[in-house]
C-alpha positions in Angstrom: 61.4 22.0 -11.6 60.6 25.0 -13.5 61.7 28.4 -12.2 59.5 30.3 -10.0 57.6 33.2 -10.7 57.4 32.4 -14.8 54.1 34.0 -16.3 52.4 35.9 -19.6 50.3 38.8 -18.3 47.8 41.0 -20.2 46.2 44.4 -18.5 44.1 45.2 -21.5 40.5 47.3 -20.8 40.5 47.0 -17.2 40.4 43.3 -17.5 43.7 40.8 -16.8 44.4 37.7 -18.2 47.5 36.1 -16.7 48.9 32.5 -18.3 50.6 31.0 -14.9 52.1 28.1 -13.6 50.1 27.8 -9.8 48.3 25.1 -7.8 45.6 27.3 -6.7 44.2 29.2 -9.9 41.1 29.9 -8.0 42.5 31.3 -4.9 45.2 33.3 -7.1 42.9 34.4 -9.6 40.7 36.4 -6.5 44.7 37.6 -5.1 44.9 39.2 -8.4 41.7 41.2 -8.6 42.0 42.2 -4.6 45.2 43.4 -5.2 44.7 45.6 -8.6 40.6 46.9 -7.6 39.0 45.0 -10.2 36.2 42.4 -9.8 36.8 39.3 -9.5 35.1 38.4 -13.1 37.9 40.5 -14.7 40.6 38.2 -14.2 40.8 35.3 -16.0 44.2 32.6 -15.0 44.5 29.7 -17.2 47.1 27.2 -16.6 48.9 25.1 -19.1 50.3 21.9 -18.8 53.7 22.8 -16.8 56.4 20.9 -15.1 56.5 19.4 -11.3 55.3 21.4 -7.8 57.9 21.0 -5.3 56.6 24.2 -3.8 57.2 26.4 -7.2 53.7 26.5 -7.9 52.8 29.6 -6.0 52.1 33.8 -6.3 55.3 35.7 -6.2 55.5 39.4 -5.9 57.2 39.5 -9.6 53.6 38.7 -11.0 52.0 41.1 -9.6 54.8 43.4 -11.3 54.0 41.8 -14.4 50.6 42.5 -14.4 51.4 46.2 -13.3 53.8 46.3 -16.0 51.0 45.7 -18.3 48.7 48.1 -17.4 51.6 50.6 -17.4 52.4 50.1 -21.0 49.2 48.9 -22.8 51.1 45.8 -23.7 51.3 41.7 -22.7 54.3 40.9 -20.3 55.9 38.2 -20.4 58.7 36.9 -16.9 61.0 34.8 -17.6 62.6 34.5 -14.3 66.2 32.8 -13.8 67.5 29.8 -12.1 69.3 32.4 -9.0 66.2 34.3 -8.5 64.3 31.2 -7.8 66.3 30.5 -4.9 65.6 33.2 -3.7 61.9 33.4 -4.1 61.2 30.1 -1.9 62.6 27.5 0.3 62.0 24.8 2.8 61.0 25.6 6.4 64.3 24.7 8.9 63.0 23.6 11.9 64.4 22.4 15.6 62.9 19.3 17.5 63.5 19.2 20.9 61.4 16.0 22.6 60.7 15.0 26.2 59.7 11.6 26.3 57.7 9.1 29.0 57.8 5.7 28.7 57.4 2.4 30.8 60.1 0.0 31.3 58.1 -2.6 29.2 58.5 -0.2 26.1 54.9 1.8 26.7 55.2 5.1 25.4 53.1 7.4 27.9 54.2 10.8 27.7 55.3 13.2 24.9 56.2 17.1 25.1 57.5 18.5 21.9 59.0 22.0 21.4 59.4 23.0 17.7 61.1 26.4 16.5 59.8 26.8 12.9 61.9 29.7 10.8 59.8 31.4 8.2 62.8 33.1 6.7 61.5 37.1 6.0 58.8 36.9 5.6 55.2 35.3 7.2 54.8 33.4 3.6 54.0 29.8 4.2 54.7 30.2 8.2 51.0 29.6 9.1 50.8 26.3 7.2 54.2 25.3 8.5 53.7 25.7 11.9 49.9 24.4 11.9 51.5 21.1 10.1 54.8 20.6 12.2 52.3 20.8 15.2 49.8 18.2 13.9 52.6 16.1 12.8 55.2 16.1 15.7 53.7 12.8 18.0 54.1 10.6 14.8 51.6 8.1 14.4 51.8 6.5 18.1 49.1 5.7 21.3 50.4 8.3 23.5 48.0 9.3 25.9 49.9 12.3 27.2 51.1 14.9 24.7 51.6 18.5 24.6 53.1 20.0 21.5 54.0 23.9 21.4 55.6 25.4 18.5 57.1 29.0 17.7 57.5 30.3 14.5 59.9 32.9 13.9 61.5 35.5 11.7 65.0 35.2 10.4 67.2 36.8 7.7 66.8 34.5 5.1 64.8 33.3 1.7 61.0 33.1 2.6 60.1 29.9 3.0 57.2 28.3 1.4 54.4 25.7 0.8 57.2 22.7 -0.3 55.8 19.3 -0.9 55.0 17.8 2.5 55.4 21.0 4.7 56.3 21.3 8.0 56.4 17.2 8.0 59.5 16.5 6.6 60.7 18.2 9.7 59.0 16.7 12.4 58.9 13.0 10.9 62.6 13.3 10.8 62.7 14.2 14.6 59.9 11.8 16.1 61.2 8.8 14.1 64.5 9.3 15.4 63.1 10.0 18.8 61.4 6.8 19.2 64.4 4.9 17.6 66.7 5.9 20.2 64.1 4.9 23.2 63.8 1.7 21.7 67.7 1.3 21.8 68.0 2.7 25.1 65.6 0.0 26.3 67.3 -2.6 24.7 64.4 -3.4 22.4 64.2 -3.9 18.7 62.8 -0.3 17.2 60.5 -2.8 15.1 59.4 -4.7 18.0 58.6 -1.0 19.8 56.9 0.0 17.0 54.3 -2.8 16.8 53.9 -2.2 20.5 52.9 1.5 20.4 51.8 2.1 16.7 48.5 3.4 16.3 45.9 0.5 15.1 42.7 0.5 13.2 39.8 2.5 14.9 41.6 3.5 17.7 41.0 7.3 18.6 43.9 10.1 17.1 42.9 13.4 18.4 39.9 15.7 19.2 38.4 16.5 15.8 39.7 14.0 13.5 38.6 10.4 11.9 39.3 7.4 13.6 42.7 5.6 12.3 41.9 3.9 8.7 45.1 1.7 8.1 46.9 -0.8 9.3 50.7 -0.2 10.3 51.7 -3.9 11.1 50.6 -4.5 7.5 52.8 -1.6 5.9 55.8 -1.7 8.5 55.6 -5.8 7.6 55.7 -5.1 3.7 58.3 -2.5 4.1 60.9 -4.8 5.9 60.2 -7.8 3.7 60.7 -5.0 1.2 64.8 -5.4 2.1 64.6 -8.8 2.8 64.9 -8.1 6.5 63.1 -9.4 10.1 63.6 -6.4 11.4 65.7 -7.2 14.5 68.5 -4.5 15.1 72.4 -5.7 14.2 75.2 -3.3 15.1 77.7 -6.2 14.1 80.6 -4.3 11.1 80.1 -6.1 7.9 83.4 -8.0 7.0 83.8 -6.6 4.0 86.6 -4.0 3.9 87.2 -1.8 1.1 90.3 -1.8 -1.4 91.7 1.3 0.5 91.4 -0.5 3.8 88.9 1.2 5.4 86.2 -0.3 7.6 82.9 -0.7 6.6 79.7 -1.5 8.5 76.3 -2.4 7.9 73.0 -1.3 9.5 69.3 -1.4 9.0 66.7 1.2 9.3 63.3 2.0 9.3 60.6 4.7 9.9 57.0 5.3 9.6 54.9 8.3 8.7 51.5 9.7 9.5 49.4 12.8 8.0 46.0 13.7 6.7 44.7 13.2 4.0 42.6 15.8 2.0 41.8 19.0 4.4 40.0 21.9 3.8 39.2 23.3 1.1 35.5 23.9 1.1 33.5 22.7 -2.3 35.0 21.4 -4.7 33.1 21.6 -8.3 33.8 19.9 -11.9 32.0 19.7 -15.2 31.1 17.0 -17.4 29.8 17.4 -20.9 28.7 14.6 -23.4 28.3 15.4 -27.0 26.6 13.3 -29.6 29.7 11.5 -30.4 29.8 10.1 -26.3 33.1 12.4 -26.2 33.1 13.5 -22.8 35.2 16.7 -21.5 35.8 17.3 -18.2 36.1 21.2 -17.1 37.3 22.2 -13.5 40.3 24.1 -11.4 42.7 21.4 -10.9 46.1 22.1 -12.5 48.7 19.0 -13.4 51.7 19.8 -11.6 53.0 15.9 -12.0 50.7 14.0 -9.9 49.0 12.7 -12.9 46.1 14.5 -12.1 44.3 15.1 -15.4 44.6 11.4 -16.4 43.3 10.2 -13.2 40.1 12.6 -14.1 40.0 10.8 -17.7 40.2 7.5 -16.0 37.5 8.4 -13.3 34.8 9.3 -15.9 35.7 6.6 -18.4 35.2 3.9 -15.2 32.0 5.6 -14.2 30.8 6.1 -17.4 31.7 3.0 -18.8 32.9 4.3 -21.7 36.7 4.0 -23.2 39.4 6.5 -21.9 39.8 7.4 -25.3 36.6 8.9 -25.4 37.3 11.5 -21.8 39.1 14.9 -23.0 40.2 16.5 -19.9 40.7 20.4 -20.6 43.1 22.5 -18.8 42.0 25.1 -15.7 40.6 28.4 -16.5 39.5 29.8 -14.2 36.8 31.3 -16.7 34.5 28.3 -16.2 34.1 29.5 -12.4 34.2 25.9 -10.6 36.0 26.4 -7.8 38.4 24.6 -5.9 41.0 25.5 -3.4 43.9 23.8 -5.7 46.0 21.0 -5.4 47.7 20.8 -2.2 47.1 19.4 0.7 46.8 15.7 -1.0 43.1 16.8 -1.6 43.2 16.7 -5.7 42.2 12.8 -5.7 39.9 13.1 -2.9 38.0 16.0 -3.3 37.9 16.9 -7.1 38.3 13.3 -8.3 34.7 12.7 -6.1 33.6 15.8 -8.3 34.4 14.0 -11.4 32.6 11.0 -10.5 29.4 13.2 -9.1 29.5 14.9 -12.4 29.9 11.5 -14.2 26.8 9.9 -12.1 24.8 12.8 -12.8 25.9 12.8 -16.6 24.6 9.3 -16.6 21.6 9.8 -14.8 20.7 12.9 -17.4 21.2 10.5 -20.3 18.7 7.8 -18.9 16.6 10.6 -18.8 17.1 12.0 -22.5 16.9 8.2 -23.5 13.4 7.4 -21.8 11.9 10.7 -23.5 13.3 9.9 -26.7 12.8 6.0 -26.8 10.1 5.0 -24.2 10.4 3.4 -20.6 11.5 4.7 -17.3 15.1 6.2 -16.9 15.5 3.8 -13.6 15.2 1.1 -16.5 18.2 2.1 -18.9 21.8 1.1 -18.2 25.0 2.6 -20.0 27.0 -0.8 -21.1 29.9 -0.4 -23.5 29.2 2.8 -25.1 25.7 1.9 -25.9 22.6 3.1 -23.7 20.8 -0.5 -23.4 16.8 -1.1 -22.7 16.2 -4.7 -21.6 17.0 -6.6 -25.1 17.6 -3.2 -26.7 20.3 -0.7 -27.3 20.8 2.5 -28.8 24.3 4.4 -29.6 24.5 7.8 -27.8 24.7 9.3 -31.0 20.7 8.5 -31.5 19.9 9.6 -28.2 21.8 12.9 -28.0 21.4 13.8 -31.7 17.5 13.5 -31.4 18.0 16.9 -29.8 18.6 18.2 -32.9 21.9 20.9 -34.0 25.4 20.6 -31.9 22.9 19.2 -28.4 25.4 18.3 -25.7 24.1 17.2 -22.5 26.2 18.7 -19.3 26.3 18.3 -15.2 28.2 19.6 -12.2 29.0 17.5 -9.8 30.5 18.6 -6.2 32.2 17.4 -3.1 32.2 19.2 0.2 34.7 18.8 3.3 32.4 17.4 6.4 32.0 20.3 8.6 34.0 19.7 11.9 34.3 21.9 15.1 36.5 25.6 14.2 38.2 25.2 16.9 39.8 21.9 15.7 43.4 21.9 13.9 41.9 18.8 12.2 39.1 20.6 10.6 38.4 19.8 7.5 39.8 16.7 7.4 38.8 13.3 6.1 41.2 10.4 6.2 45.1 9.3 7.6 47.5 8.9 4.9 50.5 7.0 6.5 53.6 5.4 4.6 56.3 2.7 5.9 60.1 2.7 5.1 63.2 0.4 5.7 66.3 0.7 4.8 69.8 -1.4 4.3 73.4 0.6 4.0 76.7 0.5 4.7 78.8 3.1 6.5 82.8 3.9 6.3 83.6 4.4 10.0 86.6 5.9 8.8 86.0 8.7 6.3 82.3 8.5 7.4 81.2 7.7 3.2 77.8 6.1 3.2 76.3 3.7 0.3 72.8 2.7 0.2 72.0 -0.7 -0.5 68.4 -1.3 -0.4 65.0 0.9 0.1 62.0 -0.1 0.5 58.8 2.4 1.0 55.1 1.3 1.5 52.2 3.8 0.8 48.5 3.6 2.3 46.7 4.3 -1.4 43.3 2.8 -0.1 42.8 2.1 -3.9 45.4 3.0 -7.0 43.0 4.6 -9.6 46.1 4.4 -12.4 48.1 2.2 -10.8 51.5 3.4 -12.3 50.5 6.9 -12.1 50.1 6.0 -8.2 53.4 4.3 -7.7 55.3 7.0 -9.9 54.1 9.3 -7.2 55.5 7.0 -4.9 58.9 6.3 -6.0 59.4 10.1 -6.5 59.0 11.4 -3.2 61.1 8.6 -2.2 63.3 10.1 -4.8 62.7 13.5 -3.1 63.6 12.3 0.3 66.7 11.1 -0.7 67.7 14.8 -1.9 66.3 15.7 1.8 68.1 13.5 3.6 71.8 13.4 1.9 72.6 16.8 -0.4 70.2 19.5 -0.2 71.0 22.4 1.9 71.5 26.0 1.7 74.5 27.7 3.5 74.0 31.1 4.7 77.7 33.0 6.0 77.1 36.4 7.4 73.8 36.8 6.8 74.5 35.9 2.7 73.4 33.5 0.8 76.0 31.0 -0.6 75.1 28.6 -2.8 71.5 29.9 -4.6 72.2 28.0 -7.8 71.6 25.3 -9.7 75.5 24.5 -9.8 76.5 24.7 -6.1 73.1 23.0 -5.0 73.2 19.2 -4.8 70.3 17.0 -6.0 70.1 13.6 -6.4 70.5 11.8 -9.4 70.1 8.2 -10.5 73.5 7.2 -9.0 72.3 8.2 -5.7 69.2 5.6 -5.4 69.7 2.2 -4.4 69.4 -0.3 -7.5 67.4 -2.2 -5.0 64.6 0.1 -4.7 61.4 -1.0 -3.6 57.9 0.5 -3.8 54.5 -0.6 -3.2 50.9 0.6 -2.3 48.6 -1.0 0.5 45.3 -1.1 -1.2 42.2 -2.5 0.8 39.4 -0.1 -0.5 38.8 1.7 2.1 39.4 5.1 1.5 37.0 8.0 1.1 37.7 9.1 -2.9 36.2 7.3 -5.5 36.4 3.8 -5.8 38.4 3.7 -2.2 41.3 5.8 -2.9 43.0 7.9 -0.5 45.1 10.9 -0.5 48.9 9.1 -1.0 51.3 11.7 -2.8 53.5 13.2 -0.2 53.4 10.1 2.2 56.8 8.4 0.8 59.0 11.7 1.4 59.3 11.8 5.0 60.6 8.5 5.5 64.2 8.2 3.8 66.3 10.5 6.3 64.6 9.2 9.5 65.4 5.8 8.2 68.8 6.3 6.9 69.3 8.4 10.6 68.3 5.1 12.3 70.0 2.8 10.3 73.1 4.7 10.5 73.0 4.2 14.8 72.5 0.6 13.6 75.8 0.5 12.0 78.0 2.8 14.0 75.8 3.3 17.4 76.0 7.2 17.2 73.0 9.2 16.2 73.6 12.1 13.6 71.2 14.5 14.5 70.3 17.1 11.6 70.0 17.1 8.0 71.2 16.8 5.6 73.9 13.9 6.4 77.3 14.5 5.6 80.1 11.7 6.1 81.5 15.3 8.6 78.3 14.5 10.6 79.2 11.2 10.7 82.7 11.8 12.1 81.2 14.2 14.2 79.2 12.3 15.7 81.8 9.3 15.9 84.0 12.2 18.1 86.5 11.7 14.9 86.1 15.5 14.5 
């Protein structure tokens, strides 16, 4: 949660170095030179390790200053940008979802039409990506066979908004969720029971351009419940309890589901492995560790493929120097796409030391196997340090390994893209129907992670979007009052701390294998975000039978919608 637009800048000799907290390094790196005339091999970004994303991660206008600065005086520049300049430097797309909705008196959805106002804030900024995700996103993860989404994204007087963790799918999650909720009330029919009759199921087609659906929904949205002890049938009945003050209290259950791609785009994405005579292994590429646990799922992916301890894996930090390119981690692509580098760097790095070993020792290289450490013949076995060191001096052996995005049709919005990543939530609360407080009792979130490379890495991803979502759904706002600003500090803008989650919390991962990153993994890191306000929206009709209908929830939108206000 850094500030945004922190960065050390050196114009020295018509070359630029720049020390910078981005996702993209490679993609910033080529801004840079564009923008100041020189060639691209004159810059040089390096990243260090820096705190969380959440959208901070990006070039802002003060770094190009910085940079200019630098040239202007001969000198390194360093920004140190503050708390209220942040706010102003980035924010969350607002968005309004207005749904037309078919469906058959048995519970059948058949018909969607979806208009979505998307406001950029000044300037275009992350508008493109917004509105291109909103769209993608807004008919949920359901078997409609007639849709017809249309989106407009607009200018307004405000902060620019960004690229914020999940964007443009917070939004729309939040509105088809809550959609399909109130159809499934309005035809007297449990939301569950609704769901399991339109949910999308394995193989079934999604849209023109993408992969068939990979997961299975009655597994997640069957976890999640159970998550919260629940069966999933709707109760409106007021708990009995009744607080010390007097006031009324009632209890309702909620849940919601999530669909969105996996990895897209992108283009090649490239890593390096080297192997010195002590089987250290160092792993070089473009991927920077924003808090998705990215460098030690690298260390773990060429210790597994290597065979080798973790120990032995160094994992160094981006610069862009090394020229292996990758479009940066967003999109949910980092585990996909460069983790598969890793591991075709690894399998190459393997292969190249079955060849070193048959040159130096005898025998074919299909014949040698790397088992604990130790390259192994038949009934023999040599340590890498004899095999590498036969080459005499500081000999390291070294490979690139690759992944490309399948090529799909242009003309696709899905281009690019490789797998679903879907979540499950539910949700148990109580609600003051007279002063409109609400208390969570119990969350539970499911995630589609195909297969958990670091298992708590995984699930730490998991439990902080939830974490996230919460902040989404129940504080975080900003209040603009004739055309100003109000509340663009860290003091008058609400997050949520640990006395906000539910001490039964709940969080899991589907794992069957089948994903397309190594060893079955899938893209997972933004999929338990969209779920908390949609699911405490639904559980709130559950207790009070009115629908609250934007974010974030206030007990005032409660009363409001009550007609108490």
């Amino acid at each position: 949660m850094e500030h945004i637009g922190g960065c050390l800048a050196q114009y020295i000799n018509g070359e630029i170095n720049l020390w910078l907290p981005t996702s993209s390094p490679m993609r910033d790196a080529g801004e840079i030179a564009r923008f100041f005339g020189v060639e691209p091999d004159k810059v040089r970004l390096r990243v260090p390790y820096v705190g969380g994303g959440f959208g901070s991660k990006i070039l802002v206008p003060s770094i190009h200053a910085a940079v200019f600065l630098s040239r202007k005086t001969g000198r390194p520049v360093r920004l140190i940008p503050s708390a209220e300049h942040s706010f102003r430097q980035n924010a969350r797309h607002a968005e309004v979802f207005k749904a037309k909705v078919g469906v058959k008196s048995d519970g059948k959805l058949t018909a969607l039409d979806v208009d979505l106002v998307i406001d950029t804030g000044a300037y275009t900024t992350g508008g493109a990506t917004a509105a291109h995700n909103s769209v993608i996103s807004a008919w949920g993860c359901y078997r409609i066979p007639h849709v017809r989404i249309r989106g407009g994204c607009v200018y307004t007087n405000k902060v620019p908004a960004g690229h914020t963790r999940a964007t443009g799918k917070v939004q729309t999650t939040w509105g088809i969720e809550c959609t399909v909720d109130s159809i499934a009330r309005q035809l007297n029919i449990d939301p569950y029971e609704f769901r399991k009759k339109n949910v999308l199921l394995r193989g079934e087609f999604v849209a023109k351009g993408t992969p068939l659906m990979d997961t299975d929904y009655l597994d997640l949205m069957q976890q999640a419940v159970a998550g919260i002890a629940w069966d999933g049938r709707s109760n409106r009945e007021p708990c009995d309890k009744t607080a010390a003050t007097g006031s009324r209290w009632a209890r309702g259950r909620g849940m919601a589901l999530s669909l969105r791609h996996g990895s897209q785009g992108g283009g090649r994405a490239y890593a390096m492995a080297t192997m010195d005579a002590r089987g250290v292994v160092t792993i070089q590429h473009n991927a920077p560790e924003i808090g998705q646990g990215t460098h030690n799922l690298f260390s773990v992916i060429a210790a597994r493929t290597l065979g080798l301890p973790q120990s032995q894996v160094r994992v160094r930090a981006p610069d862009t120097a090394v020229n292996l390119p990758f479009a940066g981690v967003s999109a949910q692509r980092t585990t996909m796409q460069m983790g598969n580098a890793v591991h075709n760097a690894c399998e190459k790095l393997k292969q190249e030391l079955f060849s070193l070993a048959s040159q130096v020792k005898g025998g074919k290289p299909e014949d040698w196997r790397l088992i604990d450490g130790r390259l192994c013949c038949g009934e023999i076995s040599f340590s890498i340090r004899e095999i590498i060191g036969a080459l005499g001096g500081n000999a390291v052996i070294k490979c690139v390994g690759y992944h490309s995005v399948p090529p799909t049709a242009k003309e696709s919005a899905f281009s690019g893209m490789d797998h679903w990543a879907p979540s499950a939530a539910a949700i148990e609360l109580e609600v003051n129907s007279e002063t409109g407080e609400l208390r969570v009792l119990r969350y539970s979130v499911i995630a589609d992670a195909g297969k958990a490379i670091h298992y708590p890495s995984a699930k730490a991803q998991v439990d902080g979007g939830a974490v996230m979502g919460f902040g989404h759904a129940l504080f975080e706002e900003t209040i603009y009052q004739e055309g100003q600003f109000q509340n663009g500090d860290p003091f008058q803008y609400r997050l949520p701390v640990m006395t906000d989650i539910p001490e039964a919390f709940y969080s899991a991962m589907l794992e069957k294998e089948d994903g397309p990153g190594p060893f079955g993994s899938k893209g997972m890191s933004q999929t338990s975000i969209v779920t908390v306000a949609p699911a405490i929206g639904n559980a709130i009709y559950d207790a009070l039978g009115v629908r609250v209908r934007s974010l974030p929830i206030s007990p005032e939108k409660i009363l409001r919608a009550m007609g108490k206000l």
